[in-house]
N, C-alpha and C positions, 0 to 999 in steps of 0.2 A: 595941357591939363584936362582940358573937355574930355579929349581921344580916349586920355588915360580913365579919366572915370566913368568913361560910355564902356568901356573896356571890362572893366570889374565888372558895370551893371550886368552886361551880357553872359559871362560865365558866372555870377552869382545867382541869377534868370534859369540858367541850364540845371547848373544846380539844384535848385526848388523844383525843378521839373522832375528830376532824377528820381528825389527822395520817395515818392508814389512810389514808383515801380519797382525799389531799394523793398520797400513796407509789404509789395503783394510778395515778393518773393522768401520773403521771410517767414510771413502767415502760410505759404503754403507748404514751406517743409519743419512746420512747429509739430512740435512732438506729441502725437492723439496721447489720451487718456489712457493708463493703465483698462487692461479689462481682467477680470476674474473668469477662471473656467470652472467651476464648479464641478468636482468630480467622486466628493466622498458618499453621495446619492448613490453612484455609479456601482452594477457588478460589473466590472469589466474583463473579469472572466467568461459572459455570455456575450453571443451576438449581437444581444439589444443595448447592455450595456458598451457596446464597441461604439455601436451604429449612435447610439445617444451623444457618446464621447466626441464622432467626428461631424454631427451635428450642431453642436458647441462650437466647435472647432473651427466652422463654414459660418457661423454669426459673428462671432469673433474674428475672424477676416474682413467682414462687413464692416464691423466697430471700427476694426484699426485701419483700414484701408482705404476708406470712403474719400479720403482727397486726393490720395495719390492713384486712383481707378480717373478722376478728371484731368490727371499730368500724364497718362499713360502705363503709368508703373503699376497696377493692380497687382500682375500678375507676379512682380518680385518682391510685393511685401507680402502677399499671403501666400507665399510659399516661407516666407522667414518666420510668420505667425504659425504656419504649421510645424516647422523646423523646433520653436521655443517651446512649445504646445506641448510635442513629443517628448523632447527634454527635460523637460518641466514634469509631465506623467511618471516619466521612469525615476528622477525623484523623489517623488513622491511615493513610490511604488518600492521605493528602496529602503526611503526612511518606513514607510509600513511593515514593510518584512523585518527590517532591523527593528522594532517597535514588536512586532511577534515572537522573533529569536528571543528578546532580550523575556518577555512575559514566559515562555515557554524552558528559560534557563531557570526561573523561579522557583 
């Protein structure tokens, strides 16, 4: 009977050890905060306006990327933050035009 509950104690022990390193790994792939890219400022028909665009773009890499740059991975989440970035412009760039057709069918 002793065996047996020296037995439990030791994988119960293991256990509680475990649950830390269970807790870091969960914090570190927790999902960052939404970031906003602010682009109605923007002429993005001019250079400056381009150059403004992908300077947003590289802070917002910064925002969302900053835990996983300490895991190694920097480099494949701001590539998918510029990936959404892109997507998310043309978008927006779509519903504007369709937002012009539609004032201009008026």
């Amino acid at each position: 009977m002793i065996n047996f509950a020296a037995k439990i104690a030791g994988v119960a022990t293991l256990a509680l050890a475990a649950l830390p390193v269970v807790a870091l790994t969960t914090v570190a792939h927790a999902a960052p905060a939404p970031v906003t890219i602010q682009v109605s400022d923007l002429d993005l028909g001019s250079q400056v306006g381009r150059d403004a665009f992908a300077a947003r773009v590289r802070l917002a890499e910064g925002q969302m990327c900053r835990e996983e740059g300490a895991l190694g991975g920097f480099d494949g989440c701001a590539r998918a933050v510029r990936m959404e970035a892109r997507e998310k412009l043309a978008q927006y760039l779509q519903g504007r035009s369709a937002q012009t057709e539609l004032a201009a069918a008026r």
